[in-house]
Structures are given as C-alpha cells and as structure tokens.
mmCIF entry with sequence, helices, sheets and N, C-alpha, C, O atoms, coordinates in Angstrom:
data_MODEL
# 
_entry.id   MODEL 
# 
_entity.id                         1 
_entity.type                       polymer 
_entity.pdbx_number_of_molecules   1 
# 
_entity_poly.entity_id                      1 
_entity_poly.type                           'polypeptide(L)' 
_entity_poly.nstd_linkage                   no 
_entity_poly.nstd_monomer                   no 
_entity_poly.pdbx_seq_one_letter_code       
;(UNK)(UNK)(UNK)(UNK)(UNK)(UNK)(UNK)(UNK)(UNK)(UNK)(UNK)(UNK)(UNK)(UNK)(UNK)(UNK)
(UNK)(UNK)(UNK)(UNK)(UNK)(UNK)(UNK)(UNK)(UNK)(UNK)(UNK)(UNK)(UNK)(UNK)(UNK)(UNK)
(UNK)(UNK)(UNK)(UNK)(UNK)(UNK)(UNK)(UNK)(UNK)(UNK)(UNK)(UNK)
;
_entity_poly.pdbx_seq_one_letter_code_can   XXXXXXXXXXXXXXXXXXXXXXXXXXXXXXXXXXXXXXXXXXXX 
_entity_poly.pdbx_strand_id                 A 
# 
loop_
_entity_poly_seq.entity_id 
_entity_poly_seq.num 
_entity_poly_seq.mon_id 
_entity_poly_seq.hetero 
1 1  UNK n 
1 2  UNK n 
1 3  UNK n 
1 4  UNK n 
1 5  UNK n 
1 6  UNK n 
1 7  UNK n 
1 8  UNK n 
1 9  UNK n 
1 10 UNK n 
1 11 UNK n 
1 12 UNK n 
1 13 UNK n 
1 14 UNK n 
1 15 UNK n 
1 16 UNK n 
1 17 UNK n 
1 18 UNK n 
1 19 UNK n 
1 20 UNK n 
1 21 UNK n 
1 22 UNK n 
1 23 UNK n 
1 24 UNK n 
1 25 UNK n 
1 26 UNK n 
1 27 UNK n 
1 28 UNK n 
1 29 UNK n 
1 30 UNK n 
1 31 UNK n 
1 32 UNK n 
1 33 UNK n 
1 34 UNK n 
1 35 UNK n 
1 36 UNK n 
1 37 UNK n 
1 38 UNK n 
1 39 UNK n 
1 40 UNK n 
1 41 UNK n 
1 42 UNK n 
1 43 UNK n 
1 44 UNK n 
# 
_struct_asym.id          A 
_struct_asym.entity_id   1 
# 
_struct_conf.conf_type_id            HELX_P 
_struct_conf.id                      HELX_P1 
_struct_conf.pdbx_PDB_helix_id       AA1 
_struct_conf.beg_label_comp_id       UNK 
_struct_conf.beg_label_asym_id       A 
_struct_conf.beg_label_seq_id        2 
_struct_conf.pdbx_beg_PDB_ins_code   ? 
_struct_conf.end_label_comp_id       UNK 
_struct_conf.end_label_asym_id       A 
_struct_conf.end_label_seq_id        41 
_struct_conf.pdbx_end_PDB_ins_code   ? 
_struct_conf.beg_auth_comp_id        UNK 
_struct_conf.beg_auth_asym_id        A 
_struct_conf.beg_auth_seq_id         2 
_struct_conf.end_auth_comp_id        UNK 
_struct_conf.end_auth_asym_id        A 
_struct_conf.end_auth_seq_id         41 
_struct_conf.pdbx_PDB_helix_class    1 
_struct_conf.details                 ? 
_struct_conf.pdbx_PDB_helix_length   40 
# 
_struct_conf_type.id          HELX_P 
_struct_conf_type.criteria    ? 
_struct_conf_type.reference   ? 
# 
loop_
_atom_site.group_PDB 
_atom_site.id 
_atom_site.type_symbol 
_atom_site.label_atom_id 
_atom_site.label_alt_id 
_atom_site.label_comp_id 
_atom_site.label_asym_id 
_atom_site.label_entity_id 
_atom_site.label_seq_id 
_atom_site.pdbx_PDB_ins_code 
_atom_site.Cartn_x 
_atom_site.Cartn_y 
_atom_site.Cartn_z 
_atom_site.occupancy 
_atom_site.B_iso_or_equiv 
_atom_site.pdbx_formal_charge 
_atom_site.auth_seq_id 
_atom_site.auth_comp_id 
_atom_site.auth_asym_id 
_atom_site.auth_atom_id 
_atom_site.pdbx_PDB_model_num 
ATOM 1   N N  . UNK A 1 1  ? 37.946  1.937  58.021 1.00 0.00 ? 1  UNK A N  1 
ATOM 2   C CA . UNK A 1 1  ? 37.141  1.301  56.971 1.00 0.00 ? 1  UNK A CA 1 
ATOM 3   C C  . UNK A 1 1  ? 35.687  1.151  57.419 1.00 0.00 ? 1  UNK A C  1 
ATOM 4   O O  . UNK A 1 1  ? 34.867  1.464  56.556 1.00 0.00 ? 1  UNK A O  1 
ATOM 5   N N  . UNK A 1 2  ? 35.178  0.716  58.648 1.00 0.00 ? 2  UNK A N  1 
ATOM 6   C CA . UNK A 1 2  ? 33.959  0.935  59.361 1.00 0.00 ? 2  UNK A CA 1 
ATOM 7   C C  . UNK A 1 2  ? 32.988  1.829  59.025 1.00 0.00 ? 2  UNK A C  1 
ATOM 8   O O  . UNK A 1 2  ? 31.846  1.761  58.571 1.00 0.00 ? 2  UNK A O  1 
ATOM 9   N N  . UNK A 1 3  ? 34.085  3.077  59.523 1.00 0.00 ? 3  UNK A N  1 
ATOM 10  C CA . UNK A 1 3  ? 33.409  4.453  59.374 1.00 0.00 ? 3  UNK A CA 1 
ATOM 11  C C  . UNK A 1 3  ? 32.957  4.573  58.006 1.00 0.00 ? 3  UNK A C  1 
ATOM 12  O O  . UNK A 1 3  ? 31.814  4.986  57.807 1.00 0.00 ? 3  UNK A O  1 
ATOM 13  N N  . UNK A 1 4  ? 33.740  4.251  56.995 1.00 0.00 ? 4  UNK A N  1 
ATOM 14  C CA . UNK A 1 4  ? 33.203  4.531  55.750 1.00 0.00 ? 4  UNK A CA 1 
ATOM 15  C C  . UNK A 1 4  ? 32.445  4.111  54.999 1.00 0.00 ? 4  UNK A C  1 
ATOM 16  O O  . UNK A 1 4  ? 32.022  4.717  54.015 1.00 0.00 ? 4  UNK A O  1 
ATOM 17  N N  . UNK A 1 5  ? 31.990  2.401  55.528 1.00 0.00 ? 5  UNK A N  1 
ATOM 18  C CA . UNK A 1 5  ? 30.646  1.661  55.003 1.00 0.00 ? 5  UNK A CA 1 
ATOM 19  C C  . UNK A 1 5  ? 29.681  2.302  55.970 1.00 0.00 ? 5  UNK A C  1 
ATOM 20  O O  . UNK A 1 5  ? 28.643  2.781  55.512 1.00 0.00 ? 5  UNK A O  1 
ATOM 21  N N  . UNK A 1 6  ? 29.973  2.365  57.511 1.00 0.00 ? 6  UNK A N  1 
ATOM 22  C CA . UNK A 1 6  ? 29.017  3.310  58.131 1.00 0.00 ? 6  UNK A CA 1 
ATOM 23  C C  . UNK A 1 6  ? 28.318  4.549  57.362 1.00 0.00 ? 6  UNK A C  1 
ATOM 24  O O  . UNK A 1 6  ? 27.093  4.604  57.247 1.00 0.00 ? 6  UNK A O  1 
ATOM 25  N N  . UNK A 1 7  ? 29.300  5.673  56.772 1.00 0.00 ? 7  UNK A N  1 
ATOM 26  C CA . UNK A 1 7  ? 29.026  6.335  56.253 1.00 0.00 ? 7  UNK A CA 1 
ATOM 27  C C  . UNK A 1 7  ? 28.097  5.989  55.147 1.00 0.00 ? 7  UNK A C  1 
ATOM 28  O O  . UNK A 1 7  ? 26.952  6.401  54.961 1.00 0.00 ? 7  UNK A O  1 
ATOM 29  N N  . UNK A 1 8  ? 28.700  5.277  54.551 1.00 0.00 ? 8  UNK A N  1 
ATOM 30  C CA . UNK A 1 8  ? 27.992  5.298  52.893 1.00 0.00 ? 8  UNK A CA 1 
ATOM 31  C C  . UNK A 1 8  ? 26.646  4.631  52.930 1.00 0.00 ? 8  UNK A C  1 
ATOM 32  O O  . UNK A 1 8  ? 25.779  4.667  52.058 1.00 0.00 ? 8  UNK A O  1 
ATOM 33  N N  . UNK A 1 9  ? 26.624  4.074  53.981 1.00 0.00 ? 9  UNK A N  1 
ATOM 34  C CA . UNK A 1 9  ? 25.089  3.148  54.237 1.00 0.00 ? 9  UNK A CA 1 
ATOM 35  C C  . UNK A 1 9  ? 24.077  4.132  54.669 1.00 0.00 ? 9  UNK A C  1 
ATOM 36  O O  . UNK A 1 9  ? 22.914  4.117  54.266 1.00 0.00 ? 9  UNK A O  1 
ATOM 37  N N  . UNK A 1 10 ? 24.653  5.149  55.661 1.00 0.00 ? 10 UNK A N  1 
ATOM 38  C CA . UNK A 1 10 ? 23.274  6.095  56.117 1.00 0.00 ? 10 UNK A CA 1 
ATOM 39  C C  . UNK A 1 10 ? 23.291  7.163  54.943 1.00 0.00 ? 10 UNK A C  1 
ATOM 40  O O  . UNK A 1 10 ? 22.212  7.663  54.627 1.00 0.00 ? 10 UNK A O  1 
ATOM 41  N N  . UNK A 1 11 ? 24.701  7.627  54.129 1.00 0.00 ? 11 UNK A N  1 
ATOM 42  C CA . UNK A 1 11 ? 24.047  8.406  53.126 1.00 0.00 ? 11 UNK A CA 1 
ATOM 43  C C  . UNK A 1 11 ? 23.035  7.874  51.983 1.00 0.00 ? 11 UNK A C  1 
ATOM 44  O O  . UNK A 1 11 ? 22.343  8.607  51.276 1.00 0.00 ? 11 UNK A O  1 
ATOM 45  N N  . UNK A 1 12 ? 23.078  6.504  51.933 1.00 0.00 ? 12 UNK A N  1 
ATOM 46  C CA . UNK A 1 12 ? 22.439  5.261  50.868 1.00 0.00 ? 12 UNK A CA 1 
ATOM 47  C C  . UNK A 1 12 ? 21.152  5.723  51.271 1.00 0.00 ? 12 UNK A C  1 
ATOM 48  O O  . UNK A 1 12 ? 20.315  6.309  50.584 1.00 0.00 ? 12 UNK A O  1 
ATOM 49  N N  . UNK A 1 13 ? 21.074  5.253  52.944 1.00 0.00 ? 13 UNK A N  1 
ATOM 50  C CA . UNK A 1 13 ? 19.646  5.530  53.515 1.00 0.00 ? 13 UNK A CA 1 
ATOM 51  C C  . UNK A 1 13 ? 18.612  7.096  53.790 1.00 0.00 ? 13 UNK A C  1 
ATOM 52  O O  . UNK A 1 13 ? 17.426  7.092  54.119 1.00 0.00 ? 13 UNK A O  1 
ATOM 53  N N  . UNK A 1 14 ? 19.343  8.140  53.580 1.00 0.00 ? 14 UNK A N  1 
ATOM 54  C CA . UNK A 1 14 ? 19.052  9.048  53.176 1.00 0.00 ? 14 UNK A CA 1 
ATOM 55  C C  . UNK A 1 14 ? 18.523  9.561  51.955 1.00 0.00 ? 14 UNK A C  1 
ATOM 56  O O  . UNK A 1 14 ? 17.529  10.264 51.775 1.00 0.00 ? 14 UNK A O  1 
ATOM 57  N N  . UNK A 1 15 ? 19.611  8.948  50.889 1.00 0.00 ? 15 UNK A N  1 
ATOM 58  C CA . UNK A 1 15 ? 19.294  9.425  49.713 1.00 0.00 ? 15 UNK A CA 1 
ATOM 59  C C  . UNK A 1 15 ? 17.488  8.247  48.928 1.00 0.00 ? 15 UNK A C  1 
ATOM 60  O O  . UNK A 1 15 ? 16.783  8.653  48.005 1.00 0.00 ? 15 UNK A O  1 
ATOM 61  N N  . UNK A 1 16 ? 17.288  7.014  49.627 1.00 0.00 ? 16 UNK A N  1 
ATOM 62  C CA . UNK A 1 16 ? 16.316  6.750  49.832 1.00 0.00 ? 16 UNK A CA 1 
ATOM 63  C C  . UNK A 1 16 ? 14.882  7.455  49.881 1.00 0.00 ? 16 UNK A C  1 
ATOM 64  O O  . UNK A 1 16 ? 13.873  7.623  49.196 1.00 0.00 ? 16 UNK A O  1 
ATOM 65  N N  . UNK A 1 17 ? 15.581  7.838  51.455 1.00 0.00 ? 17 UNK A N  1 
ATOM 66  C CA . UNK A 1 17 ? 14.206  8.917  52.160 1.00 0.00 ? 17 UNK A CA 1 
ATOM 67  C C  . UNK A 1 17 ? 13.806  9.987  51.176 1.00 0.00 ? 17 UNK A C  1 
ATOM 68  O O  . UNK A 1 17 ? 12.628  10.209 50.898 1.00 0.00 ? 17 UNK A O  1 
ATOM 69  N N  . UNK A 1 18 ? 14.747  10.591 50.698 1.00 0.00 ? 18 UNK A N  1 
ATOM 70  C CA . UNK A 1 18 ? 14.685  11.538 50.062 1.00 0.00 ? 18 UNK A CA 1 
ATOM 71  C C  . UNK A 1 18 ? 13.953  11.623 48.701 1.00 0.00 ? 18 UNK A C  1 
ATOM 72  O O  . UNK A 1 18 ? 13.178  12.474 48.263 1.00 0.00 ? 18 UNK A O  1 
ATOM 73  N N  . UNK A 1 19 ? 14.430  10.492 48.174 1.00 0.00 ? 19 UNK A N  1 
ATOM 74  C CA . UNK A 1 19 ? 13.549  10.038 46.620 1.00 0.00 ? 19 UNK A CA 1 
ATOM 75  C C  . UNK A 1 19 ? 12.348  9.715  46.696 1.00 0.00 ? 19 UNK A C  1 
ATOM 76  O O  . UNK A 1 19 ? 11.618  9.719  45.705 1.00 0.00 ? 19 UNK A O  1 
ATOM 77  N N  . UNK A 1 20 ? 11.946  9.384  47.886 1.00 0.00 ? 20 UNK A N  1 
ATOM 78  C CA . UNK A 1 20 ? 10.259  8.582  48.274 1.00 0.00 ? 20 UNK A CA 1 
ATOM 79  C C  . UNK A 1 20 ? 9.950   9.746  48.573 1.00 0.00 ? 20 UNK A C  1 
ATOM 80  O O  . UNK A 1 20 ? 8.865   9.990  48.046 1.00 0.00 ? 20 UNK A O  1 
ATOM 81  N N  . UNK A 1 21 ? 10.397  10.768 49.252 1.00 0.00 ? 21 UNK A N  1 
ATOM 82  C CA . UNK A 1 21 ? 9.974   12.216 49.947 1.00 0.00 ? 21 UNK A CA 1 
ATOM 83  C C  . UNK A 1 21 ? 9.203   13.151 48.776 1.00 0.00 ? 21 UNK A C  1 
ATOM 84  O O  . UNK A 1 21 ? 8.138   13.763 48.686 1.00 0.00 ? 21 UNK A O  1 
ATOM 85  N N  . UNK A 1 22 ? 10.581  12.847 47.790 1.00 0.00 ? 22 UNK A N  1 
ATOM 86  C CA . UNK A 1 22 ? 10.176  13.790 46.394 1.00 0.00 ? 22 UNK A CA 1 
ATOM 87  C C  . UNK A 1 22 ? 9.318   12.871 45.212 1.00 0.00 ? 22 UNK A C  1 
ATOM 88  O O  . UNK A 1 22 ? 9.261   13.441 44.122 1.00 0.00 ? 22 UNK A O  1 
ATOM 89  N N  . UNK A 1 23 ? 8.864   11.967 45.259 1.00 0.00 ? 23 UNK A N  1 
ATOM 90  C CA . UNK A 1 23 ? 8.380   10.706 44.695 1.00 0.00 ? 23 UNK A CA 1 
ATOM 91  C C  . UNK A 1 23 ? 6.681   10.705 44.972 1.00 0.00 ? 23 UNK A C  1 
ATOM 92  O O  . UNK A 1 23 ? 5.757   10.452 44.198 1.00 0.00 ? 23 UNK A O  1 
ATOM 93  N N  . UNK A 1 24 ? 6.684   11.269 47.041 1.00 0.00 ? 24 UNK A N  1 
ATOM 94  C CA . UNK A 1 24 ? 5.495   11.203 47.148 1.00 0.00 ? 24 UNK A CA 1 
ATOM 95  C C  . UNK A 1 24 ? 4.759   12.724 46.542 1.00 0.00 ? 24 UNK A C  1 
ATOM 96  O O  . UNK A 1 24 ? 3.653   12.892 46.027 1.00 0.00 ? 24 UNK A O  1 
ATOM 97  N N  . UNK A 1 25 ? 5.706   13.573 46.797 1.00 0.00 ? 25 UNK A N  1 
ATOM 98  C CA . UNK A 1 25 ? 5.452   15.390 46.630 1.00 0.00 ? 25 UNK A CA 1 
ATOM 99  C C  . UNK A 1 25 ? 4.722   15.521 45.300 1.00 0.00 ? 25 UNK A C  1 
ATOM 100 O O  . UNK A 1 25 ? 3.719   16.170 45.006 1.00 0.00 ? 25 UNK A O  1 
ATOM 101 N N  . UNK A 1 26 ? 5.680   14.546 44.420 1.00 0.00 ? 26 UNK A N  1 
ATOM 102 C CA . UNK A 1 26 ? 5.385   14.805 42.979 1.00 0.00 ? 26 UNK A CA 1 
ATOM 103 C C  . UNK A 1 26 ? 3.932   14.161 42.716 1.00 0.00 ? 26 UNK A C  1 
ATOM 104 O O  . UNK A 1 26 ? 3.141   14.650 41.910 1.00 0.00 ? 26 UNK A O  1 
ATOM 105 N N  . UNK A 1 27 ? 3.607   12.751 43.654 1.00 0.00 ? 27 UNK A N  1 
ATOM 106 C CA . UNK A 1 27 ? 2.582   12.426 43.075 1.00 0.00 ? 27 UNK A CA 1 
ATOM 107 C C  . UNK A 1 27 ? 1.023   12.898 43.253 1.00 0.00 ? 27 UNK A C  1 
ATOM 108 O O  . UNK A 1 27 ? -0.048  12.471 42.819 1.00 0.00 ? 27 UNK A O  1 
ATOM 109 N N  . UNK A 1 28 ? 1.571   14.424 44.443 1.00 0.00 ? 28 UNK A N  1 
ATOM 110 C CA . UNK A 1 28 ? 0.592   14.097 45.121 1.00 0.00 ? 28 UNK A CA 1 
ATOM 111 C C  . UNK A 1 28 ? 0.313   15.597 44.271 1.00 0.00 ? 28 UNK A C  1 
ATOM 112 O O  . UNK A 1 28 ? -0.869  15.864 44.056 1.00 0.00 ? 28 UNK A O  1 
ATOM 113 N N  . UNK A 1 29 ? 1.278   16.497 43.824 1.00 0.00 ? 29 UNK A N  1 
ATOM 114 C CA . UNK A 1 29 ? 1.016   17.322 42.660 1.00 0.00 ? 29 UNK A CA 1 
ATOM 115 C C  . UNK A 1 29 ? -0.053  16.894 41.421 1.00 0.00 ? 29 UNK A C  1 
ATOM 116 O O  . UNK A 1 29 ? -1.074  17.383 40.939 1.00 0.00 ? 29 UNK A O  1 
ATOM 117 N N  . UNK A 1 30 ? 0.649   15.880 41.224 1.00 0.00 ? 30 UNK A N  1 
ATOM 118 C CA . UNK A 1 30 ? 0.125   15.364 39.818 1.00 0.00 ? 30 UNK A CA 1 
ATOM 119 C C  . UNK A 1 30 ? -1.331  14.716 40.231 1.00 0.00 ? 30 UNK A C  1 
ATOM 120 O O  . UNK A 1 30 ? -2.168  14.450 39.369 1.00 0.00 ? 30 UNK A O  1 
ATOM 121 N N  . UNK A 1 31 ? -1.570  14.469 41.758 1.00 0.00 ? 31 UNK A N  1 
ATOM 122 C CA . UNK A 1 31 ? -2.908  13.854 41.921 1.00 0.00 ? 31 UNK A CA 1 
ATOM 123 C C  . UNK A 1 31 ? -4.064  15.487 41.939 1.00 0.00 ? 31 UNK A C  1 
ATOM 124 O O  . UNK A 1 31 ? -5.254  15.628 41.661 1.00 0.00 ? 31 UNK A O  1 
ATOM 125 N N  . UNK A 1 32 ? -3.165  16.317 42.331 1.00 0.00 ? 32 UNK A N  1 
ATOM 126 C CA . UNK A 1 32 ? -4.062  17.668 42.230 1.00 0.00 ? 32 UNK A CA 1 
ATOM 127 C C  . UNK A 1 32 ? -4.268  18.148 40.871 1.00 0.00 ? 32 UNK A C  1 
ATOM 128 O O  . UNK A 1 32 ? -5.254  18.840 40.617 1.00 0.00 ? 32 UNK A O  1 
ATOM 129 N N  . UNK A 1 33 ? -3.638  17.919 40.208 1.00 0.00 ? 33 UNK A N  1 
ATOM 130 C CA . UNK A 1 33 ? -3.539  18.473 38.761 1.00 0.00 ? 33 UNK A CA 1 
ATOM 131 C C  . UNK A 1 33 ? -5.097  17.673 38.040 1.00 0.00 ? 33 UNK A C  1 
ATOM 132 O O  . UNK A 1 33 ? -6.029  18.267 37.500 1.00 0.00 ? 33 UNK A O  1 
ATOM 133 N N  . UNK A 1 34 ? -4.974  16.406 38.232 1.00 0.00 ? 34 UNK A N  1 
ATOM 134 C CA . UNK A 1 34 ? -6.125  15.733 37.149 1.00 0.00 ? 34 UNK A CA 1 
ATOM 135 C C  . UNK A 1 34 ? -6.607  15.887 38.188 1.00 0.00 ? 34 UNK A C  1 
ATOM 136 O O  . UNK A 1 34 ? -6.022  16.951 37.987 1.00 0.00 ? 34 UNK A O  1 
ATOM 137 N N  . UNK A 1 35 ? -7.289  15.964 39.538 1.00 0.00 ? 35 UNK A N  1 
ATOM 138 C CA . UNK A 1 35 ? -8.487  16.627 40.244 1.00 0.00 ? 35 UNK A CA 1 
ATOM 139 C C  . UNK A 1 35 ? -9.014  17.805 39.688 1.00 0.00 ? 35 UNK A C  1 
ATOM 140 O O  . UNK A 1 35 ? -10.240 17.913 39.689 1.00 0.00 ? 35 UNK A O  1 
ATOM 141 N N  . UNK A 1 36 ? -8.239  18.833 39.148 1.00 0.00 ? 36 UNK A N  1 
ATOM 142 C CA . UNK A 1 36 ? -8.414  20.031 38.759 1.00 0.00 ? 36 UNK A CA 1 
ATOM 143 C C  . UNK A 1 36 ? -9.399  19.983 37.549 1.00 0.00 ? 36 UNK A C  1 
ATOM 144 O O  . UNK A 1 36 ? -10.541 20.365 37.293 1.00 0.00 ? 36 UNK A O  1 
ATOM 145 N N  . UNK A 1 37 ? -8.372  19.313 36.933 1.00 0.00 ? 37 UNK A N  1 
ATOM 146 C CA . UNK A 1 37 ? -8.663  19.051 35.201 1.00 0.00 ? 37 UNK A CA 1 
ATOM 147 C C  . UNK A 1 37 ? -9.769  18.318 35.046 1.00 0.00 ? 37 UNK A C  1 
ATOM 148 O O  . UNK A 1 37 ? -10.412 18.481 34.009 1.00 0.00 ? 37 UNK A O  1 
ATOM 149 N N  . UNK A 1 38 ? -10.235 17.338 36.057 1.00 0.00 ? 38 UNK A N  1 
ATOM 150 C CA . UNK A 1 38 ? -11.425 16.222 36.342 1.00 0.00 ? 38 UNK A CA 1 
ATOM 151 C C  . UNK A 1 38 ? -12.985 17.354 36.650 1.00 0.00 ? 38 UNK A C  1 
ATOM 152 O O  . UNK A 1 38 ? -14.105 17.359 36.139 1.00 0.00 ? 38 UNK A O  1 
ATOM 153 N N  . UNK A 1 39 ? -12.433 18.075 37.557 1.00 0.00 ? 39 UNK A N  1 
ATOM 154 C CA . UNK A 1 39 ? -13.098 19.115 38.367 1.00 0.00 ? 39 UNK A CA 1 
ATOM 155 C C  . UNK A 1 39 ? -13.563 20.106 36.961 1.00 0.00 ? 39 UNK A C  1 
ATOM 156 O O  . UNK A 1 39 ? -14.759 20.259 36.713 1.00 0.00 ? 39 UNK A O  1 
ATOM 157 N N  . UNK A 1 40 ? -12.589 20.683 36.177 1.00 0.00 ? 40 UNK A N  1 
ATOM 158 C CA . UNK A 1 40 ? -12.680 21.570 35.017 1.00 0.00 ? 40 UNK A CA 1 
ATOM 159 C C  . UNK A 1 40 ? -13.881 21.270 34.046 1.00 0.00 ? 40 UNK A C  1 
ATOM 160 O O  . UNK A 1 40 ? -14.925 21.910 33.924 1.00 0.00 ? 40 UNK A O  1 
ATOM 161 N N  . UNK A 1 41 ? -13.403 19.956 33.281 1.00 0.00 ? 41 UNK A N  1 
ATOM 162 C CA . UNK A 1 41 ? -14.500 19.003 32.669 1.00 0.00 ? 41 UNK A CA 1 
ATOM 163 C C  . UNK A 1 41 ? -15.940 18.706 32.584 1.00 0.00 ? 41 UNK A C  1 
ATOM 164 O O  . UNK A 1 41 ? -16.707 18.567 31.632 1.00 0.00 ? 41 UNK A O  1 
ATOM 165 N N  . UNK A 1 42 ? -16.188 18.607 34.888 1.00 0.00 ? 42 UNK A N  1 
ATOM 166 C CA . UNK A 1 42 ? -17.227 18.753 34.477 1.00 0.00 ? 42 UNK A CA 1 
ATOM 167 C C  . UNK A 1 42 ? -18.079 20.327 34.712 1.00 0.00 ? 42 UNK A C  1 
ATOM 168 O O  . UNK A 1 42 ? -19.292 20.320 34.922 1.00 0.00 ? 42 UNK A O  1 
ATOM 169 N N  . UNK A 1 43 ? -17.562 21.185 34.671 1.00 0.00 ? 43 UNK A N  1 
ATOM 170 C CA . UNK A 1 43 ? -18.168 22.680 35.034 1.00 0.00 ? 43 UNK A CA 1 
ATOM 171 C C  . UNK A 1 43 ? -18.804 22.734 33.627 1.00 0.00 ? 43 UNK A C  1 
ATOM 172 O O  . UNK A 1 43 ? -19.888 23.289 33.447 1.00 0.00 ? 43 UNK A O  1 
ATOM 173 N N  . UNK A 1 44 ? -18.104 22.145 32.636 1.00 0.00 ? 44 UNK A N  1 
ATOM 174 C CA . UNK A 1 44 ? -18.526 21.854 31.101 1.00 0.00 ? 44 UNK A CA 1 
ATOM 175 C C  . UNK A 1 44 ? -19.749 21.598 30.578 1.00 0.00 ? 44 UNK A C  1 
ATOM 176 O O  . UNK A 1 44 ? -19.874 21.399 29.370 1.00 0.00 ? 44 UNK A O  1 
# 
C-alpha cells in the first residue's frame, strides 16, 4: 500500500512539472506572437 501512495504522489508530482513546463512553453509562444504583432503595427 506504501508503494502505491509512493507511486501516485511522484506521478501527481510529475504530472505538475509537466503542466507548468507546458504552461510556461505556451506562454512564452504567445509572448512572441503579440511581440511580433506589436513589432508588425508599428512598421505601419
């Protein structure tokens, strides 16, 4: 029974890492995107 809250706690803590991992990726897309679009605007 150990093993299996063991288990389920580091997959918990993984699946964590993982969402902040893809959480930061995405924002940092979306921070390039309106740089772009900011950048675009003023060539205008």
């Amino acid at each position: 029974r150990m093993a299996m809250e063991n288990a389920t706690d580091n997959a918990e803590e993984i699946i964590d890492k993982l969402v902040l991992q893809y959480n930061q990726s995405r924002q940092a897309a979306i921070t390039q995107e309106i740089s772009e679009i900011v950048a675009g605007a003023d060539a205008l």
